[in-house]
C-alpha positions in Angstrom: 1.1 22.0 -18.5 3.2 23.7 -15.4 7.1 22.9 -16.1 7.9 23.5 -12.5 5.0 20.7 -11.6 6.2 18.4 -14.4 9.8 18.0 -12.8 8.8 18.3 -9.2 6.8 15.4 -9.9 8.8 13.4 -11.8 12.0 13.9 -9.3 9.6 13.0 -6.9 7.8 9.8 -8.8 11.6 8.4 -10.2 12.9 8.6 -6.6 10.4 7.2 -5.0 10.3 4.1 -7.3 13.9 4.3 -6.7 13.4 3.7 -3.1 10.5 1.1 -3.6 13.1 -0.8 -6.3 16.4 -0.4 -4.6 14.8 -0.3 -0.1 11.8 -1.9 -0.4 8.3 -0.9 0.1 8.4 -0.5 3.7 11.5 1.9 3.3 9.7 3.9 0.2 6.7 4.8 2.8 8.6 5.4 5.8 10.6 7.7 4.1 8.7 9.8 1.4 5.2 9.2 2.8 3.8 6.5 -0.1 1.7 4.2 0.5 2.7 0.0 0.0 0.3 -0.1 -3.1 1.9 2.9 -4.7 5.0 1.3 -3.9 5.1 -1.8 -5.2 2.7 0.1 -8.6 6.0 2.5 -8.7 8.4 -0.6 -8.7 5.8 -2.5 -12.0 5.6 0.6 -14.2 8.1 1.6 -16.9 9.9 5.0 -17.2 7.8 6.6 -19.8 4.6 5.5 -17.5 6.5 7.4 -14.6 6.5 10.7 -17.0 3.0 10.2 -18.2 2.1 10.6 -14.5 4.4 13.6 -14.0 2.3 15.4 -16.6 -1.5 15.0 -14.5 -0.3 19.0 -14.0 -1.8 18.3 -10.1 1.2 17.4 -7.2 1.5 13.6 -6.8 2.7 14.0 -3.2 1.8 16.6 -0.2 3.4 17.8 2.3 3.8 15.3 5.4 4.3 17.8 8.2 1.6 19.2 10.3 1.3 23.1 10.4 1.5 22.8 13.7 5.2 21.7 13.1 6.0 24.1 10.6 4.6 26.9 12.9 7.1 25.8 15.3 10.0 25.9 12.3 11.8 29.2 14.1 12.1 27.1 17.4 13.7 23.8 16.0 16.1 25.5 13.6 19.3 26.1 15.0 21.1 28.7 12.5 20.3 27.9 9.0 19.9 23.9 9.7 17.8 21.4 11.2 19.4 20.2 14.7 18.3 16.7 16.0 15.9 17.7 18.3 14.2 18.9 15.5 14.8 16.3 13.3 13.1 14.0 16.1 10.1 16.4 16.4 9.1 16.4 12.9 9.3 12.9 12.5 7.0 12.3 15.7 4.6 14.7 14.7 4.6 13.5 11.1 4.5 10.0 12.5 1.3 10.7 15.2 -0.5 12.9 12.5 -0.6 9.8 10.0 -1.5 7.7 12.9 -4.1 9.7 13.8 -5.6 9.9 10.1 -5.6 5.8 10.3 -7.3 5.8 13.4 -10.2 8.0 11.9 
């Protein structure tokens, strides 16, 4: 088993059930990209179940942003941060990209 993959997943598994438990459902997708189901399975399970998963040695999330985004990374960085324009442009093209994928 990949360390680095155990405790990417795991950060990313315990906050996202932190979300779910402590923001709700709604909130937990919005926000880290999950879906309700996973949600409200996140907000059920116990802490050792949240490490078993951690170990699958495969990611449990992706990456939300389009490459078309990213490519554009150089433009919407202003010094060494994010400015709100491009805060606002990743989240519409994160937002029409899984909109897109429901439509399909």
């Amino acid at each position: 088993m990949d360390r680095d993959i155990y405790e990417i997943n795991r950060a990313f598994l315990l906050k996202a059930r932190e979300f779910a438990i402590h923001h709700g459902d709604h909130r937990a997708r919005y926000t880290l990209g999950i879906s309700m189901e996973l949600a409200a399975f996140l907000r059920r399970i116990s802490l050792s179940q949240v490490n078993a998963l951690a170990e699958a040695n495969i990611s449990c999330f992706t990456i939300r942003i389009p490459t078309s985004t990213l490519r554009q990374m150089e433009f919407i960085i202003q010094g060494d941060h994010l400015d709100d324009l491009g805060r606002c442009q990743i989240l519409a093209s994160t937002l029409k990209r899984e909109n897109d994928a429901h439509q399909d």
